[in-house]
C-alpha positions in Angstrom: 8.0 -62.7 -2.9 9.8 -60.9 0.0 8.0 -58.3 2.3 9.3 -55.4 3.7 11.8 -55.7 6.4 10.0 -52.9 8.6 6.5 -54.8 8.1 8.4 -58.1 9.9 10.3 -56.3 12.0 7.1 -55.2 13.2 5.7 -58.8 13.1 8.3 -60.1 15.3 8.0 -57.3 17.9 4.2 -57.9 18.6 4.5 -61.5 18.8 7.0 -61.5 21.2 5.0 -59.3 23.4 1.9 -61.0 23.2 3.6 -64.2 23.7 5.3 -62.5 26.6 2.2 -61.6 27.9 0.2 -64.8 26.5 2.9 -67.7 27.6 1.8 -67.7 31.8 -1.9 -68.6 30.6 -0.7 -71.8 29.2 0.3 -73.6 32.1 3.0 -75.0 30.0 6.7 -75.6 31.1 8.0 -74.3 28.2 7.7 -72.9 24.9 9.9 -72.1 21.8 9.0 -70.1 19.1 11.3 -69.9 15.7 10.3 -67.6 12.4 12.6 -67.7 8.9 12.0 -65.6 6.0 13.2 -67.0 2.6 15.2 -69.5 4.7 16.8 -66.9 7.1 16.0 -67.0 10.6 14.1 -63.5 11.7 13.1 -64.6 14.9 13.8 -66.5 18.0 12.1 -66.9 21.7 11.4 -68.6 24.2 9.3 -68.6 27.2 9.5 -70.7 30.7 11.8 -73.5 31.9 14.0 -76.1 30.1 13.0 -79.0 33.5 10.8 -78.2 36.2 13.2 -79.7 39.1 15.9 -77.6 38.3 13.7 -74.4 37.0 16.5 -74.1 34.3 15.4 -71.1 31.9 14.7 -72.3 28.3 16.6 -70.4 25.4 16.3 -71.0 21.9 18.8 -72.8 21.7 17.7 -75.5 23.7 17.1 -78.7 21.9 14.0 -80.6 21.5 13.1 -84.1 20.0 11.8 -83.5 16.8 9.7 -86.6 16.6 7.7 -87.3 13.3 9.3 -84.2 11.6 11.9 -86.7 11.2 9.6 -88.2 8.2 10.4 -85.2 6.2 14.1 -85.4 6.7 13.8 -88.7 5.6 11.6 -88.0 2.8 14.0 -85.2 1.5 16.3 -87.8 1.4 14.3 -90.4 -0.6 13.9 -87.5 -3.3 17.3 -86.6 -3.6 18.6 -90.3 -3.9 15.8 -90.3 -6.7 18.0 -87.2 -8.3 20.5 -89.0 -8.2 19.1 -92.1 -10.0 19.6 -94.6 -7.0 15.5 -95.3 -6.7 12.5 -94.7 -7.9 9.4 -93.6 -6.3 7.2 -96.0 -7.4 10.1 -99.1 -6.7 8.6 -102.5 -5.4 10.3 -102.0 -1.6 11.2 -105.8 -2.4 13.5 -104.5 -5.0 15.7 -103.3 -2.8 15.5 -105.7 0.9 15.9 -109.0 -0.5 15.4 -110.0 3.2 11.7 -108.5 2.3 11.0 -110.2 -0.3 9.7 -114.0 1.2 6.3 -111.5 2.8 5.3 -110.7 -0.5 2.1 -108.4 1.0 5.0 -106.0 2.0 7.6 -106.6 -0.6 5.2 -105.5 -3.4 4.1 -102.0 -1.5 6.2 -99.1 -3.4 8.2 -96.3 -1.9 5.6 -93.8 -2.8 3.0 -95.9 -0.8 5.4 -95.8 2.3 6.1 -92.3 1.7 2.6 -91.2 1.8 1.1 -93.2 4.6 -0.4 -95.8 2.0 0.6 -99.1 2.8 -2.4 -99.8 5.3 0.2 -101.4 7.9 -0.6 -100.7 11.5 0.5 -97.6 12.9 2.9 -98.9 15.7 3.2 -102.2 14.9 2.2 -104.9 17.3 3.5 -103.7 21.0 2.9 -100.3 20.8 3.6 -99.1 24.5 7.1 -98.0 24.2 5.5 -94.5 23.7 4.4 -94.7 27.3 7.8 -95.6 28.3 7.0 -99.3 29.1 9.4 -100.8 27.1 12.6 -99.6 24.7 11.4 -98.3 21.2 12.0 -101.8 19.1 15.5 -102.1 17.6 16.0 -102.6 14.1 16.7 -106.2 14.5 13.4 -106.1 16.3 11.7 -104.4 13.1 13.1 -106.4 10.9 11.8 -109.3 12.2 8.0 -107.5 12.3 8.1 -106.7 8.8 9.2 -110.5 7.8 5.5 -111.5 9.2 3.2 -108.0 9.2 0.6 -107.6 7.0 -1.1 -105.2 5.5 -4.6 -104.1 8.2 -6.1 -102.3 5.0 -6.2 -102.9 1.8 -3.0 -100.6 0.5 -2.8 -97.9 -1.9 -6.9 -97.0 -1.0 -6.6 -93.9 1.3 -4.4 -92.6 4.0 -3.5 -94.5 7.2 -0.3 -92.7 9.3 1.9 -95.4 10.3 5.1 -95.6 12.2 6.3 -98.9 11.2 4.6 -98.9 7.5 7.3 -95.4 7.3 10.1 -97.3 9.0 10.7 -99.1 5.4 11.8 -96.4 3.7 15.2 -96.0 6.0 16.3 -99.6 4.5 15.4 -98.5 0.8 17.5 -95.0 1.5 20.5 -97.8 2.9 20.0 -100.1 0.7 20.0 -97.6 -2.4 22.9 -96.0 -1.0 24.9 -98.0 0.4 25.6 -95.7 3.3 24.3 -95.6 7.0 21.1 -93.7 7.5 22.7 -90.9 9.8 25.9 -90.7 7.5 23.4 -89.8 4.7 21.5 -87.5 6.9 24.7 -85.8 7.9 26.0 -85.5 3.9 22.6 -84.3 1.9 21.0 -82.5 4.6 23.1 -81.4 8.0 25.9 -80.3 6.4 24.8 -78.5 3.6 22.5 -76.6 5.4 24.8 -76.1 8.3 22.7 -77.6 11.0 24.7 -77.6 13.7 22.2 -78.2 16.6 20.3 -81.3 14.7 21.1 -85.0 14.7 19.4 -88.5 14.3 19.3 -89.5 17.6 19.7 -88.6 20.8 20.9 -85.5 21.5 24.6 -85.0 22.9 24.6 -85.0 26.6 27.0 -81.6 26.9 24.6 -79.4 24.8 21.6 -77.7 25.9 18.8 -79.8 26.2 15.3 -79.6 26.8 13.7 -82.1 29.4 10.1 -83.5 28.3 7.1 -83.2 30.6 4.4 -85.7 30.9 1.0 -84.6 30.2 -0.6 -83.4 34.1 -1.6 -85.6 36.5 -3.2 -84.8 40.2 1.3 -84.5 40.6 1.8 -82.3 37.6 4.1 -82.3 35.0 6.6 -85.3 35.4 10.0 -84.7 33.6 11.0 -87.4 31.2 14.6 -88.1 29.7 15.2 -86.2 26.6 18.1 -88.9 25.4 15.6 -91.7 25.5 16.6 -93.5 22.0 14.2 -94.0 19.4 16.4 -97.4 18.2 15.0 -98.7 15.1 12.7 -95.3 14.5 15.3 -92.9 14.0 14.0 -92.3 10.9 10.3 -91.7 11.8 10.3 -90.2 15.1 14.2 -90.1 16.2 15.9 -86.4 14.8 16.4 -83.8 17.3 16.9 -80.4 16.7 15.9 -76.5 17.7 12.6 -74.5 16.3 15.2 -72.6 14.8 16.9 -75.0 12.9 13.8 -76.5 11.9 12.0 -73.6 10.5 15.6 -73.2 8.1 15.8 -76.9 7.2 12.1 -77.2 6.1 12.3 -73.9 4.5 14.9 -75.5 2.4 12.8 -78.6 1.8 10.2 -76.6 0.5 10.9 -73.5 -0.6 12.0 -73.0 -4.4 15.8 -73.1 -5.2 16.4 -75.4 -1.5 17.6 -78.7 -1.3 15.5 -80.2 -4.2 15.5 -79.2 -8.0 12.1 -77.5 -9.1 11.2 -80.8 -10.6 11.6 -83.0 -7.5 10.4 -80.1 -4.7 6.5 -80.1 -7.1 6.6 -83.7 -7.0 7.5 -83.8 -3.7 4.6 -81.2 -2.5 2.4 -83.4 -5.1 -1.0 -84.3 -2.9 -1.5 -87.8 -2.6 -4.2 -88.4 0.0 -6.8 -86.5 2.2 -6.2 -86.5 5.5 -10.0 -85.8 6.4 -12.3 -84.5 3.6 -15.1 -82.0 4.0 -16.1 -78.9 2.5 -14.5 -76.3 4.7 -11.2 -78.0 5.4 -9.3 -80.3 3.5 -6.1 -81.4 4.6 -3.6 -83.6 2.7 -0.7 -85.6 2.9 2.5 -85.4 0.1 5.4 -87.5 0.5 6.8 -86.9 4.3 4.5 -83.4 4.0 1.5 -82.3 5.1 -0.2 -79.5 3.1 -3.2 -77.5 5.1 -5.1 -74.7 3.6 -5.2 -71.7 6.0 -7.3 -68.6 4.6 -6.9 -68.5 0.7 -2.8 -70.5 0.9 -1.9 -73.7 2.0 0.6 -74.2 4.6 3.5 -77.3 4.3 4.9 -79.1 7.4 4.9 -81.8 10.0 3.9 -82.3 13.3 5.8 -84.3 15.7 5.2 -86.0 19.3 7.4 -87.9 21.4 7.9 -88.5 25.2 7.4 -85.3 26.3 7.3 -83.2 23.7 5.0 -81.4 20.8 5.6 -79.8 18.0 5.0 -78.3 14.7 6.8 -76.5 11.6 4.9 -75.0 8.5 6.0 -73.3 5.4 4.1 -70.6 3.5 5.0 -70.7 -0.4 3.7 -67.7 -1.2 5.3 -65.8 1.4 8.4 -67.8 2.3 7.7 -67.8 6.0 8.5 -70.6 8.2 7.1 -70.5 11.9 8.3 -73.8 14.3 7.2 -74.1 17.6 8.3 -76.6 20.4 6.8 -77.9 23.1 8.8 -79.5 26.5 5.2 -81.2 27.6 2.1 -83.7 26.2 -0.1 -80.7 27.1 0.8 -79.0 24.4 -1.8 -75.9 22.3 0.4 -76.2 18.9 -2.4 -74.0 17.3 -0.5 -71.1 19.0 1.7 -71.3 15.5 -1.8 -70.9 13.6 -2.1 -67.7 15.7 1.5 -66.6 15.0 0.6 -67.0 11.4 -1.8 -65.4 11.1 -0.1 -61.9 12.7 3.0 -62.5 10.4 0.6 -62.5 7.6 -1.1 -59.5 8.8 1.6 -57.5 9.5 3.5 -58.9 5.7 0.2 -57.2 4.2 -0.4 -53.8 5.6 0.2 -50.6 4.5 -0.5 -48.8 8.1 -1.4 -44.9 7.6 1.2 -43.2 10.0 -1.1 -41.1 11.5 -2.8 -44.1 13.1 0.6 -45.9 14.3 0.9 -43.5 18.1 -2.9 -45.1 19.0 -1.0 -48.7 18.5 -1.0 -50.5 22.3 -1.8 -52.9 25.0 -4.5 -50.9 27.3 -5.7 -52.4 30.5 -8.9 -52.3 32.5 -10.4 -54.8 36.0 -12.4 -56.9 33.1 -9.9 -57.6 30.7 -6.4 -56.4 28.2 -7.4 -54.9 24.7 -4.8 -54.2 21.8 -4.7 -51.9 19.3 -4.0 -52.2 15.6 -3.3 -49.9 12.9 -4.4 -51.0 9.2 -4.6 -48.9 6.4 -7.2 -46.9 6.8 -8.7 -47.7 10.7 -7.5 -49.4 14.1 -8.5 -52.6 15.0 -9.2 -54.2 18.4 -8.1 -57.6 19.5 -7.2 -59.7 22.8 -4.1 -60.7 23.9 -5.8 -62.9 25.9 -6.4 -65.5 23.2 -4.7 -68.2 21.6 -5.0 -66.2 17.9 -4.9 -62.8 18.9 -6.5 -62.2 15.3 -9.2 -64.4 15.5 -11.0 -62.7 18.8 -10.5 -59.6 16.3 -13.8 -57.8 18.2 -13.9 -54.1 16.7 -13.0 -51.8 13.5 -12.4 -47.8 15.3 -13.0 -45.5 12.3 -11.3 -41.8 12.2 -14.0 -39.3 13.1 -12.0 -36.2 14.7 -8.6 -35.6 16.2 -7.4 -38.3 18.6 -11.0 -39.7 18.4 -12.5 -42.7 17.0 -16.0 -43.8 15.9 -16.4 -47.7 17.3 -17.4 -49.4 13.4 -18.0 -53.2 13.2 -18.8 -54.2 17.1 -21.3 -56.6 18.3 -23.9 -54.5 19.8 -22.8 -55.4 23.5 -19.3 -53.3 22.3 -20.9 -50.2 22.8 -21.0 -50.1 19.1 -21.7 -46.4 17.7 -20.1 -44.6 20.3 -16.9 -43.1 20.4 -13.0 -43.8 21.6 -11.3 -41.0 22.4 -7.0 -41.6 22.9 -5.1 -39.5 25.4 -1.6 -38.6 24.0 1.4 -37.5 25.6 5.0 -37.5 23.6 2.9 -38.4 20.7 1.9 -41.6 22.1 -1.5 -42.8 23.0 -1.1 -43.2 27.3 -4.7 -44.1 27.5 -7.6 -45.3 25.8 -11.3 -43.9 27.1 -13.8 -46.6 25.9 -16.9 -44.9 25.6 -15.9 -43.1 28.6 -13.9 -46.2 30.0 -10.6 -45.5 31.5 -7.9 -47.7 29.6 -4.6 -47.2 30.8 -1.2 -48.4 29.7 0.2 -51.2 31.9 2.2 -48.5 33.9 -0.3 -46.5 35.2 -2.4 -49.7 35.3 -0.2 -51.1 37.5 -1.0 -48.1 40.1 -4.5 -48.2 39.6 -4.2 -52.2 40.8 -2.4 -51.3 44.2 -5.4 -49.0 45.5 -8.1 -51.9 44.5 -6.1 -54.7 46.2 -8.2 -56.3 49.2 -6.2 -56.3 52.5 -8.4 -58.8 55.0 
């Protein structure tokens, strides 16, 4: 399904002027935003600084760490080594690491287990602090040697249990298999088909443009952390870097129809295998290297990822073919900003706006908060730019009742529900809203208005 270019065209506008206007109230250092459509990037931004020492601005092209989207890099490449006939799914990991085999409780667990966050092993092995930056991620030498002697902390194959180290496994089946290096098979089914210039396996390349991380805040704020910290043994699990940009094209191509995968291997791949929490109103589950999250009446495909001094977050929409990625530079990271972006992309994908109503479209200002305005097919709706889903604080419906005048429909009844919004025009565009009699200006004449109220002690 593809939408009209004009409706995301429209899309991308708002959203970077909310987000221009939303990004200061996250205290954040810095935020990038990336949106594909069937595969092809539409949108790019970013908002504050790539390190707080050197208040370097952030670009989109700045690269992040990826951290645990890495898992569906790796899982991509699991199923296209299964195209090719060089594993199976359900394969004994034993089968392929002899050296595995002696610790039968792990050379028995299967691929698909690994794959799917099934194998019940702990979640970061045994000395888990090299995420606080206490100690060097563990080598592979170092993993090695855990797996010879882990078991199992839950009974496997009974219900999902993310781990780190139980996901590790799977790079030595994909080397094993194919008798390649994990980053040379990274680079030849995935980077350079897909042209990824910007995304590797490690750390990033010291000459190109590089994000810093930012720890979470303390009394001192936001401390900046080294962005080529290695991830050693978890390349594979937490180690790729790469741009929102280049994320948001590589997992549209992971799983979108007629990507990386044949149509076979990409339903398989997108198969549900576990619940990552199960109650009535929101059930979430996890694929093979894929989480799939219902959102409205679709389900949404991705990963999340953390790592020293990052966050972030990519998700696909089948039925629409949008991809939004968003990065983080800090812990403190609000990653349900891309819910919010969603949500907009898939209003704006949707409506049929009558003309007439598009001059009332704005951001009005008053002393007690920002309101926008929002055409739909038949009425204007009234939101905040203020909030984290723009949509979701979606307060009022204005119906047409005269010329440049609006009934206020669908309000709580402290919204002056009833009564009537009237739209000053000049050049065919509304200058000013009057909220039952409320002056609204436009930020310009806003801007005015806030000189003569500033307090001069």
């Amino acid at each position: 399904m593809s939408a009209p270019n004009t409706n995301l065209t429209a899309a991308c506008r708002y959203i970077q002027s909310w987000l221009d206007f939303y990004f200061p109230q996250l205290h954040t250092p810095g935020l990038s935003v990336a949106i594909a459509h069937a595969g092809k990037p539409i949108f790019a931004g970013a908002w504050g600084v790539a390190n707080t020492l050197t208040q370097e601005k952030l670009t989109p092209q700045h690269i992040f760490r990826a951290a645990s989207h890495s898992k569906t890099f790796t899982a991509t490449l699991a199923f296209l080594l299964k195209e090719q006939g060089l594993l199976r799914l359900d394969d004994p990991l034993g089968q392929h690491l002899p050296w595995l085999r002696p610790n039968k409780s792990l050379a028995n667990l299967t691929l698909r287990q690994a794959l799917s966050h099934s194998t019940g092993i702990a979640r970061d092995g045994d000395q888990p602090n090299f995420w606080g930056y206490d100690h060097p991620f563990p080598t592979t030498t170092e993993w090695k040697e855990y797996y010879r002697q882990a078991k199992p902390v839950i009974t496997p194959g009974t219900q999902f249990k993310y781990s780190n180290f139980g996901y590790g496994l799977v790079r030595f089946v994909l080397e094993a298999a194919s008798q390649e290096k994990y980053e040379d098979l990274l680079q030849r089914l995935i980077l350079k088909p897909l042209n990824l210039k910007h995304t590797g396996p490690d750390q990033p390349h010291p000459k190109t443009k590089v994000a810093a991380g930012h720890s979470y805040p303390s009394p001192n704020g936001c401390v900046p952390l080294d962005p080529f910290l290695s991830a050693e043994g978890l390349m594979s699990v937490t180690g790729i870097h790469s741009t929102p940009t280049e994320l948001a094209k590589a997992f549209s191509a992971f799983i979108l129809p007629g990507g990386l995968l044949t149509e076979d291997s990409r339903r398989e791949f997108l198969h549900p295998q576990w619940p990552i929490n199960d109650t009535p109103t929101n059930k979430r589950w996890y694929c093979h290297g894929v989480a799939k999250d219902p959102l409205g009446n679709n389900y949404l495909y991705g990963h999340g990822g953390g790592y020293p001094g990052f966050i972030s977050k990519t998700l696909v929409c089948p039925s629409t073919h949008l991809a939004i990625s968003v990065g983080f530079n800090t812990l403190d990271a609000q990653v349900n900003i891309l819910r919010g972006i969603y949500d907009l992309l898939k209003f704006f994908y949707h409506r049929k706006p009558a003309k007439r109503l598009l001059p009332y479209e704005g951001r009005f200002y008053n002393l007690w908060g920002t309101t926008d305005i929002l055409a739909t097919n038949d009425k204007l709706i009234v939101t905040s730019p203020h909030s984290i889903s723009p949509l979701d604080s979606y307060t009022a419906e204005l119906t047409p009742r005269q010329k440049h005048a609006f009934t206020i429909t669908k309000a709580d009844g402290y919204s002056s529900f009833g009564q009537t919004v009237e739209f000053k025009m000049q050049q065919g565009q509304a200058v000013e809203m009057l909220w039952a009699g409320r002056h609204n200006p436009r930020l310009s004449v806003y801007q005015k208005q806030l000189k003569t109220l500033t307090y001069t002690p």
